[in-house]
KOLTI-412907 format. One record per residue (C-alpha): x, z, y; residue in three letters. Coordinates in Angstrom, 3 decimals, m for minus. Each point is the difference from the previous one (the first is absolute). Last residue first. Layout:
<rs>
+----------+----------+----------+------+
:     east :       up :    north : resn :
+----------+----------+----------+------+
:        X :        Z :        Y :  ALA :
...
+----------+----------+----------+------+
</rs>
This chain:
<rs>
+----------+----------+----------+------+
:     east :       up :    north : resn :
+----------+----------+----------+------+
:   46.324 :   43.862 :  110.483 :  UNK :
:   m3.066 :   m2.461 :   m0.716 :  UNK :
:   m2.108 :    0.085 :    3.018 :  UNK :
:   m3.763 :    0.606 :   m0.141 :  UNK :
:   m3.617 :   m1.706 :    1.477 :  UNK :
:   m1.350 :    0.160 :    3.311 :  UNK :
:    1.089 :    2.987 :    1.483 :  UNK :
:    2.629 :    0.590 :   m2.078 :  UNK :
:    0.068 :    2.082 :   m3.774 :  UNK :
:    3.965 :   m0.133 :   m0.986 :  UNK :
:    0.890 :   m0.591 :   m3.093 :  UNK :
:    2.441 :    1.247 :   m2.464 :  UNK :
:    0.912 :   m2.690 :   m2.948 :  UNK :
:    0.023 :    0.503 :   m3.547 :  UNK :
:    0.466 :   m1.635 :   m3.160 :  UNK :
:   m0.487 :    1.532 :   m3.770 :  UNK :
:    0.933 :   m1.703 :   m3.092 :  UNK :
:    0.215 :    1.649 :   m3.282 :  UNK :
:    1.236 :    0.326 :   m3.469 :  UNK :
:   m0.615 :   m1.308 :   m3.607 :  UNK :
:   m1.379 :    2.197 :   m2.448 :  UNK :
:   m0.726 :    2.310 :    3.123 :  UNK :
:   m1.988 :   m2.365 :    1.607 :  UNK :
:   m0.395 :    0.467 :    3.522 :  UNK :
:   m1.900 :   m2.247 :    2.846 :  UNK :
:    1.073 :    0.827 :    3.949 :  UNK :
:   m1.874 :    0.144 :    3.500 :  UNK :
:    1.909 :    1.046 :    2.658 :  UNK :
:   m1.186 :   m0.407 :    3.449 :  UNK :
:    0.925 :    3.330 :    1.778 :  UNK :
:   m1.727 :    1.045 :    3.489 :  UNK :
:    0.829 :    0.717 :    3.602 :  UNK :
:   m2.936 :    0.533 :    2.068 :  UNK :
:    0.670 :   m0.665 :    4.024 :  UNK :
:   m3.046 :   m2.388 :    0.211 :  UNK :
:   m3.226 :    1.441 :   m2.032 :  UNK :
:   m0.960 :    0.041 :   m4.565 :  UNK :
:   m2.709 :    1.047 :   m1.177 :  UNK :
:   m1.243 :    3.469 :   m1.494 :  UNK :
:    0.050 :    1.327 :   m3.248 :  UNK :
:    2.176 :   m1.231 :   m3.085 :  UNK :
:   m1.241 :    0.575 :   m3.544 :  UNK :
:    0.686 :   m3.790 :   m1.367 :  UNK :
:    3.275 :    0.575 :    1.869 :  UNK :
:    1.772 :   m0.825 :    3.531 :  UNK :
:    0.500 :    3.686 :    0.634 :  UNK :
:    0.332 :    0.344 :    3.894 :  UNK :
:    1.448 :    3.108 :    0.558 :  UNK :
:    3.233 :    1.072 :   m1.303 :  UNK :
:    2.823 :   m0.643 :   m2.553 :  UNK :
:    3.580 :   m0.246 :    1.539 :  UNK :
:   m0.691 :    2.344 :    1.959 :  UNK :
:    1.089 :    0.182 :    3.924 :  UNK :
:   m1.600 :   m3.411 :   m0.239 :  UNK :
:   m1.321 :   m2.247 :   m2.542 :  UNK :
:   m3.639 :   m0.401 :   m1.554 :  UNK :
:   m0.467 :   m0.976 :   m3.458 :  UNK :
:   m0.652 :   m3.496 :   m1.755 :  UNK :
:   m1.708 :   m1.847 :   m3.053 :  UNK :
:   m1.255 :    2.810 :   m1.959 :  UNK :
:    1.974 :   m0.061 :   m3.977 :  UNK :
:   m0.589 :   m0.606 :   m2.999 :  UNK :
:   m0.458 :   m4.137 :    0.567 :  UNK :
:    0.757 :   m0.618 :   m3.595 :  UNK :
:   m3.523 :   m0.023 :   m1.385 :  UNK :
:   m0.802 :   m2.634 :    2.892 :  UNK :
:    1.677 :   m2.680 :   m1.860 :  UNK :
:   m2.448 :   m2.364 :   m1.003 :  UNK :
:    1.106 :   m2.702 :    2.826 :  UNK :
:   m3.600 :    0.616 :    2.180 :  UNK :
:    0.843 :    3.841 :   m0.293 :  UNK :
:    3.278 :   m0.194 :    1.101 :  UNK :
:   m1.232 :   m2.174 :    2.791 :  UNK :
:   m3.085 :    2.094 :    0.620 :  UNK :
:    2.466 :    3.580 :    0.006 :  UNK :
:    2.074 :   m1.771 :    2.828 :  UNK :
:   m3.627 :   m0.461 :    2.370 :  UNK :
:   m1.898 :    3.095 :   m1.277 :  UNK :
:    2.835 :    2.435 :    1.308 :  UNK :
:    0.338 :   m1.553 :    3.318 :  UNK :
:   m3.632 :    0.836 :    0.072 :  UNK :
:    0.065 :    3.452 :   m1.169 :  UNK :
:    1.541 :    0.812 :    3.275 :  UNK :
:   m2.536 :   m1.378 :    2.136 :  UNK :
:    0.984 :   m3.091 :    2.240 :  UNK :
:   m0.612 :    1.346 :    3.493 :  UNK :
:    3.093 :   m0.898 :    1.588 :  UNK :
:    1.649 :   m2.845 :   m2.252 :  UNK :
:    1.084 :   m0.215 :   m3.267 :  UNK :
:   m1.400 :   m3.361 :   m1.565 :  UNK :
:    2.863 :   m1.928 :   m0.644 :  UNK :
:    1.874 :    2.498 :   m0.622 :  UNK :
:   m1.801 :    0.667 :   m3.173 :  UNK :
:   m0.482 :   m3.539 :   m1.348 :  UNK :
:    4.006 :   m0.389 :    0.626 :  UNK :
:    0.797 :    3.202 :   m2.092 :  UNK :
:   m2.470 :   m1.612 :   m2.791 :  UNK :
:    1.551 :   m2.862 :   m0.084 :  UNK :
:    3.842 :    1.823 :   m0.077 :  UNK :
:   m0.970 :    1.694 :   m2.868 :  UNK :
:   m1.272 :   m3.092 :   m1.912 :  UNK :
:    3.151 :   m2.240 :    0.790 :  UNK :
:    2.247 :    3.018 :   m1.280 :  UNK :
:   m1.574 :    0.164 :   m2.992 :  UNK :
:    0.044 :   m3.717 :   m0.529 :  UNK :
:    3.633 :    0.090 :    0.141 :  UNK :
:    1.005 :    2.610 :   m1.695 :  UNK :
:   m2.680 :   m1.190 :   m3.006 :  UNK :
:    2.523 :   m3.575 :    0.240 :  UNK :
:    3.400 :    1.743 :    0.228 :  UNK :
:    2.128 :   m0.185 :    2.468 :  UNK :
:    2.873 :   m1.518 :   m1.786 :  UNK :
:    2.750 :    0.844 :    2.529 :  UNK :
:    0.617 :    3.280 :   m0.113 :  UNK :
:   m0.873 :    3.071 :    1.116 :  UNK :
:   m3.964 :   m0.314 :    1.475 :  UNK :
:   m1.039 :    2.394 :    2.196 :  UNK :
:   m3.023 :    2.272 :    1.441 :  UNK :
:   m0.425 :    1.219 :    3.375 :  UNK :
:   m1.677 :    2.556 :    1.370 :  UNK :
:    0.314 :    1.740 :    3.564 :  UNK :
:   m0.625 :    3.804 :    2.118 :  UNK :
:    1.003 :    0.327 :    3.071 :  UNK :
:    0.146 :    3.875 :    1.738 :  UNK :
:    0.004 :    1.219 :    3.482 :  UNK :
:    2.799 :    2.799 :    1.267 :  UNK :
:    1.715 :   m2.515 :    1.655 :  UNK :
:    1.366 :   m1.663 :   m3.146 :  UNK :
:   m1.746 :    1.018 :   m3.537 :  UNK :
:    0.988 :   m1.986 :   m2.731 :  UNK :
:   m2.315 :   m2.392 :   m2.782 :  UNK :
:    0.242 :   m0.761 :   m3.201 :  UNK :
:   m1.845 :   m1.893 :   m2.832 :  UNK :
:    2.323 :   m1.969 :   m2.353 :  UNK :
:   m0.988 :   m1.603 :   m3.030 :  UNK :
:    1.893 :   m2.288 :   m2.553 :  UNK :
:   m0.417 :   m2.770 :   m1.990 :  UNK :
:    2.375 :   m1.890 :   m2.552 :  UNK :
:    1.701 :   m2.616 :   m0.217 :  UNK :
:    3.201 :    1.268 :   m0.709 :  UNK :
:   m0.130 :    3.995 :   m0.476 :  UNK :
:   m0.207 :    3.136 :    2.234 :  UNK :
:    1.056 :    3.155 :   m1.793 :  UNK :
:   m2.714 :    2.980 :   m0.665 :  UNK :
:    1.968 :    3.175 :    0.659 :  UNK :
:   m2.345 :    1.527 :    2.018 :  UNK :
:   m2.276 :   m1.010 :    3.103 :  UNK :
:   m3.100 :    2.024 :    0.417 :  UNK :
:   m2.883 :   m2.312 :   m0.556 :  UNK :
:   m3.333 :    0.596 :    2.455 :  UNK :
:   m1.890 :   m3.232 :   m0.603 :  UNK :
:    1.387 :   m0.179 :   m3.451 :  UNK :
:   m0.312 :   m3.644 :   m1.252 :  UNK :
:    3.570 :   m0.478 :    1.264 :  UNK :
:    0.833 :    2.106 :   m2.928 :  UNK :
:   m0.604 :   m2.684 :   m2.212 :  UNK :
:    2.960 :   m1.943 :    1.456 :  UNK :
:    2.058 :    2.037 :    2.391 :  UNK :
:   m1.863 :    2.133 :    2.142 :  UNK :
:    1.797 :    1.439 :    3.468 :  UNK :
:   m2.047 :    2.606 :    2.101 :  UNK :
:    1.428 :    1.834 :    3.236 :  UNK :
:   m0.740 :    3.018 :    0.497 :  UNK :
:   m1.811 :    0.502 :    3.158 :  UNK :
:    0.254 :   m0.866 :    4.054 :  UNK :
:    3.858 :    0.236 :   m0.768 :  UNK :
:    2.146 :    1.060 :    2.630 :  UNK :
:    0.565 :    0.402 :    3.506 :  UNK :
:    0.627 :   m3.968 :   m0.170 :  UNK :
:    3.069 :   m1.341 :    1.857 :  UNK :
:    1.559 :   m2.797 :   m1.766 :  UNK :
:    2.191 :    2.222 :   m2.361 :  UNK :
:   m2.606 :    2.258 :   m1.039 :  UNK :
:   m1.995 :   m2.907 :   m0.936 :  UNK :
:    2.336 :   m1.893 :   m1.428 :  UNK :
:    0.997 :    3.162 :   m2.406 :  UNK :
:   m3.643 :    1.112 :   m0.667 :  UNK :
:   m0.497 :   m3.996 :   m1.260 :  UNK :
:    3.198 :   m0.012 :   m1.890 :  UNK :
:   m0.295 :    3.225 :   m1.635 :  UNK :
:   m3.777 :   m1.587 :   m1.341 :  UNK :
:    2.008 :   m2.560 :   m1.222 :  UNK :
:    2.287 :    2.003 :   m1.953 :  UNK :
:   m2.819 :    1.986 :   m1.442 :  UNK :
:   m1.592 :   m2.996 :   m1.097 :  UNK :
:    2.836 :   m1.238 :   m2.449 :  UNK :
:    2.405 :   m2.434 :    1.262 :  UNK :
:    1.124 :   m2.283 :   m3.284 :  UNK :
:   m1.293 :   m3.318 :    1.485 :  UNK :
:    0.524 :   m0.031 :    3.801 :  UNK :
:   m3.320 :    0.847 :    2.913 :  UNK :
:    2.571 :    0.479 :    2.700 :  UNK :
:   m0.396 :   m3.454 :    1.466 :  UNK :
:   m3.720 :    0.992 :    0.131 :  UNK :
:    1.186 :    3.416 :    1.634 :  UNK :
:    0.984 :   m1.783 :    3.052 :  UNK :
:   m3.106 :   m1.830 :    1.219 :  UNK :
:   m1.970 :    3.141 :   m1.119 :  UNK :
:    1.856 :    2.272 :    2.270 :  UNK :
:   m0.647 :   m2.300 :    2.849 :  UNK :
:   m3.480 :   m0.011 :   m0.571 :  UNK :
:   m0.035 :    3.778 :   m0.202 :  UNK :
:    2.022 :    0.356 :    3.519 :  UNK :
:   m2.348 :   m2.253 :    1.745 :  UNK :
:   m2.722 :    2.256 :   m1.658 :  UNK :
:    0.879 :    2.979 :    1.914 :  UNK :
:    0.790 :   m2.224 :    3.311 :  UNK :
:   m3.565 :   m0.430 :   m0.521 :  UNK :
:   m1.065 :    3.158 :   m0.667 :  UNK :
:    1.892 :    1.476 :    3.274 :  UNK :
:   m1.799 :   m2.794 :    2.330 :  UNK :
:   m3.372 :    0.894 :   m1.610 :  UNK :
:    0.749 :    3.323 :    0.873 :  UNK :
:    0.703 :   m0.668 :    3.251 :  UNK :
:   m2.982 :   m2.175 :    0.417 :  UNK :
:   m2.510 :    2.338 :   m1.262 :  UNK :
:   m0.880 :    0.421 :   m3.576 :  UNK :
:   m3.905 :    0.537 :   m0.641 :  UNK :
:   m0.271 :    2.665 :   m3.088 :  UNK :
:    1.505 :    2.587 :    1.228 :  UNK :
:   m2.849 :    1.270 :    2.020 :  UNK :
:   m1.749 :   m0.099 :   m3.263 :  UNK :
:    2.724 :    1.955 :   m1.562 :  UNK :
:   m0.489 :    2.467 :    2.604 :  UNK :
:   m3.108 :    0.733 :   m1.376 :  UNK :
:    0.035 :   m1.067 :   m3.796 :  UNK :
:   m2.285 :    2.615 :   m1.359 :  UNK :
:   m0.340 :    3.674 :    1.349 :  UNK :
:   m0.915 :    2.754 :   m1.479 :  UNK :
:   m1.129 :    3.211 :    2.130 :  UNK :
:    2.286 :    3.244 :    0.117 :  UNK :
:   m1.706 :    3.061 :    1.303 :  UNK :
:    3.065 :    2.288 :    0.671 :  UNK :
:    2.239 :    3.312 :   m0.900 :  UNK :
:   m0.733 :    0.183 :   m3.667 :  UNK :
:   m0.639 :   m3.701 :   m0.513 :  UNK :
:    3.682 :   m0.412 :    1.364 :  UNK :
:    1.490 :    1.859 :   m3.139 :  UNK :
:   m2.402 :   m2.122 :   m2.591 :  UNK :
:    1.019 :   m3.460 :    2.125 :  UNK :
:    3.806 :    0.890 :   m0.542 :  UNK :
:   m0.082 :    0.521 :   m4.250 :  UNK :
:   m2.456 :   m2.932 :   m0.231 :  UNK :
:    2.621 :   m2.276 :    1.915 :  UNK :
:   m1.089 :   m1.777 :    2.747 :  UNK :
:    0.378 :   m3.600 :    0.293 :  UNK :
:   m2.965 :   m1.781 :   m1.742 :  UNK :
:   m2.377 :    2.759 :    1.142 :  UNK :
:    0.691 :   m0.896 :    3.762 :  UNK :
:   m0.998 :    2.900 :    2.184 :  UNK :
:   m2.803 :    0.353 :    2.885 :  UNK :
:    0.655 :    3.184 :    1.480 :  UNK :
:   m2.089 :    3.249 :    0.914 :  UNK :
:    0.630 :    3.410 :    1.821 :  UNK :
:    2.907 :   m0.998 :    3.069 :  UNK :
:    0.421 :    1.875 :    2.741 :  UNK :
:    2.931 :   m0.468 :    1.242 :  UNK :
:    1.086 :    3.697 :   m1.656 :  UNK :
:   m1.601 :   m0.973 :   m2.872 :  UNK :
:    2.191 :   m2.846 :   m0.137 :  UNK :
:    2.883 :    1.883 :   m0.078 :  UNK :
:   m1.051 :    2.968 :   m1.934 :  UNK :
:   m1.006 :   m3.089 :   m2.954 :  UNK :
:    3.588 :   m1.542 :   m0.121 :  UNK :
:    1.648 :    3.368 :    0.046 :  UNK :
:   m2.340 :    1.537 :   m3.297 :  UNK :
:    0.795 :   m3.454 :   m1.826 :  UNK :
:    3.466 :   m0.342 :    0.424 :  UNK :
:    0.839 :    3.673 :   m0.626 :  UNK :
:    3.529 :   m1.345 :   m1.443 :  UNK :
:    0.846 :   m1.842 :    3.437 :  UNK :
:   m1.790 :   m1.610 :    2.709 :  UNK :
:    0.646 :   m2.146 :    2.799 :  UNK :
:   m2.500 :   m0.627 :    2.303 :  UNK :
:   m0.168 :   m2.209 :    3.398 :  UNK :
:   m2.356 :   m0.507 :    2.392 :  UNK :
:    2.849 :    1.454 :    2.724 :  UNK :
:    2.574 :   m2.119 :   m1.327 :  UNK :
:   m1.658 :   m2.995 :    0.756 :  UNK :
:    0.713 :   m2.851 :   m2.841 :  UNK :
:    1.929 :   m2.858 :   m0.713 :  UNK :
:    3.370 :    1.338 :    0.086 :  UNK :
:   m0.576 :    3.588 :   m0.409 :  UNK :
:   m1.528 :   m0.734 :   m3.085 :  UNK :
:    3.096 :   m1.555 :   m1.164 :  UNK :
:    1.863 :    3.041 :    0.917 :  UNK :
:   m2.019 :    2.600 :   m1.472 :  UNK :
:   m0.514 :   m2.182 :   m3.449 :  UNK :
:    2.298 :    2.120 :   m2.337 :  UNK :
:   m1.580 :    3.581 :    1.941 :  UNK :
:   m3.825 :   m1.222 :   m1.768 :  UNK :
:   m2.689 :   m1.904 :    1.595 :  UNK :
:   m2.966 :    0.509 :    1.585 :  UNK :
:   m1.217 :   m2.640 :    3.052 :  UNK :
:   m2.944 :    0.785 :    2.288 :  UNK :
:   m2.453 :   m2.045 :    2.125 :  UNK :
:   m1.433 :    0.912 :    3.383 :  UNK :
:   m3.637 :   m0.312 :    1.010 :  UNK :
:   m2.614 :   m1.619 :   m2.264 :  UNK :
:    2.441 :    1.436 :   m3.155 :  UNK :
:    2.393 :   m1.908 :   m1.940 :  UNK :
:    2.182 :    2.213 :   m2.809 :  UNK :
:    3.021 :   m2.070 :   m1.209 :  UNK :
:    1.199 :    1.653 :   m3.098 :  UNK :
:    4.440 :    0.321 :   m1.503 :  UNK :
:    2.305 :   m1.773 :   m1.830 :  UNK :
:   m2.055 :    1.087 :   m3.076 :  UNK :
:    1.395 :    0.530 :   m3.615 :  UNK :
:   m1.926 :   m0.628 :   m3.192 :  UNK :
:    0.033 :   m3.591 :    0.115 :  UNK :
:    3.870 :   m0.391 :    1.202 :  UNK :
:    1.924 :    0.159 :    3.107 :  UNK :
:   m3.048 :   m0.830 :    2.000 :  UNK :
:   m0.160 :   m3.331 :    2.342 :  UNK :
:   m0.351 :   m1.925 :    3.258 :  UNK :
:    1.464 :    3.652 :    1.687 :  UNK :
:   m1.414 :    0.390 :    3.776 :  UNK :
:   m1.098 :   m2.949 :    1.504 :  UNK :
:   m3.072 :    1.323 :    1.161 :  UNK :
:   m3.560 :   m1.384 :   m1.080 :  UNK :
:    1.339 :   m2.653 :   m2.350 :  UNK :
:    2.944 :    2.566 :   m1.444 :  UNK :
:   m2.746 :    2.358 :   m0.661 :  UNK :
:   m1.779 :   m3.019 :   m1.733 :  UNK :
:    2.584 :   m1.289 :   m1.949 :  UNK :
:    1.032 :    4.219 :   m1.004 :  UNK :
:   m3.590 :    0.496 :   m1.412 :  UNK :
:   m0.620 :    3.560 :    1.298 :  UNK :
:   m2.275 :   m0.691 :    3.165 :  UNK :
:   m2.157 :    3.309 :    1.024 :  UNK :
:   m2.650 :   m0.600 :    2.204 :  UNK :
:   m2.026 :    1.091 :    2.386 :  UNK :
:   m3.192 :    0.292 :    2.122 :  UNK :
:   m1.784 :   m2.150 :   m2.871 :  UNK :
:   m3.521 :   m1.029 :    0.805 :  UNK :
:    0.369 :   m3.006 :   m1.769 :  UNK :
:   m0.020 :   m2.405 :    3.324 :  UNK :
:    2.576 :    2.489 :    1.431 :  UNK :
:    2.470 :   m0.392 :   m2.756 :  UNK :
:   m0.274 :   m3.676 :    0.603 :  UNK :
:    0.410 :    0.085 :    3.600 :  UNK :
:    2.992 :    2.195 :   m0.535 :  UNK :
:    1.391 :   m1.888 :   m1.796 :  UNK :
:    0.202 :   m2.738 :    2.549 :  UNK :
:    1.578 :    2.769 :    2.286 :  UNK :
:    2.598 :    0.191 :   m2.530 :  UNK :
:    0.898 :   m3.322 :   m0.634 :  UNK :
:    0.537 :   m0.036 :    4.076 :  UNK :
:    2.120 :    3.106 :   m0.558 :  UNK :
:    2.330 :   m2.120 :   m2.352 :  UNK :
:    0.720 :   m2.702 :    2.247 :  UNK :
:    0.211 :    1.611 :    2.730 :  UNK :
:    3.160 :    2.448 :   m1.921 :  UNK :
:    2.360 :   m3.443 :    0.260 :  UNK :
:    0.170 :   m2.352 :   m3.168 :  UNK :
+----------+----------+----------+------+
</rs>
């Protein structure tokens, strides 16, 4: 991606800050300060920061620390650069005093209490809610391009870990196996831990593989996904070891994937959220089996793995073209285990694309 790309995103944010009256603003999510300059896709840990994106109506500013100088340097004019040391605080607000800066938007969900209480002494800071993220929203066609050769590599993986999937493996070998393919194939890494439930535990939506062994004919859950190109996939997919498939198994599956079809089926631009919701929970809910479905249907995918759109019974908005979105309805018993199946879609101009 060359630097156009990012001050475009910019300017566009600008527009938004300028329809709320905001004459700056300070990005600390790390997706989003990546989004707007390319500089550092993510923190070292929760309670450490890479470094702040300030935009302004003029010039825009990026603070970071002496570990970053040359990265920053990279992506980013050297004369609208800060980097700060122990007075972090104090040297980030003279600089921006100094440009004449008073007031900034700020994103609650990425600022630490400890950093917004030392900024509130030097400036007005105004929430914000899901600015940039709405720019993010709407993938363009390089990023598109990047998510798809994403998933590419998480379809392949799947086609080779089912030959993997051997009686007497526990999960936490097969959750090696997927981080080792991917590694090996190309992937930056893994979009998020990968989950592997064996059995009842495949009735956990979230299960952190242990020491569970796989078994003959029996089921088991993988959901996975690797980030490649600095944009994330994110896919289900629930198995059968053995070769008695067994009759509940089967039905299971044949009721998940029904109401995955009766979702796609319908997403298109201007489809509301909730909608794609409505249509899998009806065919849970026509079988009996709605009391299983603990889950929303789908998430956004990007930079995040989870992001805007939120394909739930609580989910705002509808859906446009350039939207990428989980399918991935599932039904969990915990005396028995799960099934969950998912596909990542994108939104098109008339309809969506299964990736």
């Amino acid at each position: 991606m060359d630097k156009s790309f990012f001050e475009k995103r910019r300017v566009a944010l600008k527009s938004e800050m300028h329809a709320r009256g905001l004459s700056a603003m300070l990005v600390s999510l790390a997706a989003n300060r990546y989004y707007l300059s390319g500089f550092e896709l993510h923190d070292a840990q929760c309670n450490e920061s890479s470094g702040w994106l300030v935009v302004t109506e003029g010039d825009d500013y990026l603070f970071t620390d002496p570990r970053y100088l040359d990265a920053a340097r990279q992506v980013w004019d050297e004369s609208k650069l800060c980097i700060y040391a122990a007075r972090k605080h104090k040297e980030v607000a003279d600089f921006l005093k100094g440009r004449g800066v008073t007031a900034m938007g700020f994103e609650p969900k990425a600022l630490h209490l400890f950093d917004y209480d030392k900024l509130s002494e030097e400036f007005a800071l105004i929430p914000t809610d899901n600015i940039v993220e709405s720019l993010r929203i709407i993938k363009d066609e390089d990023e598109i391009r990047r998510m798809d050769d994403s998933m590419r590599l998480n379809h392949e993986l799947f086609e080779y870990i089912e030959g993997e999937l051997i009686p007497g493996r526990s999960e936490k070998e097969i959750a090696w196996l997927v981080e080792k393919f991917f590694r090996e194939h190309g992937a930056q890494g893994l979009a998020f831990s990968t989950i592997v439930g064996v059995g009842p535990n495949a009735a956990l939506p979230h299960c952190i593989p242990g020491d569970t062994l796989l078994r003959e004919n029996d089921m088991v859950l993988i959901d996975t996904g690797c980030r490649l190109h600095d944009y994330n996939s994110d896919q289900t997919r629930t198995f059968w070891v053995g070769d008695k498939q067994s009759d509940r198994f089967r039905k299971t599956m044949d009721q998940v994937r029904a109401a995955q079809s009766a979702a796609i089926d319908i997403i298109r631009p201007g489809l509301s959220c909730v909608e794609a919701y409505r249509a899998a929970y009806a065919v849970f809910e026509k079988d009996g089996v709605e009391a299983m479905f603990t889950h929303g249907l789908g998430h956004g995918v990007g930079l995040e793995t989870h992001e805007p759109p939120s394909l739930s019974r609580v989910g705002q908005g509808e859906l446009a073209p350039g939207m990428v979105v989980t399918v991935e309805p599932g039904l969990y018993d915990p005396s028995w285990g799960g099934i969950r199946w998912e596909y990542q879609v994108l939104v098109t101009e008339d309809g969506c694309r299964v990736m």
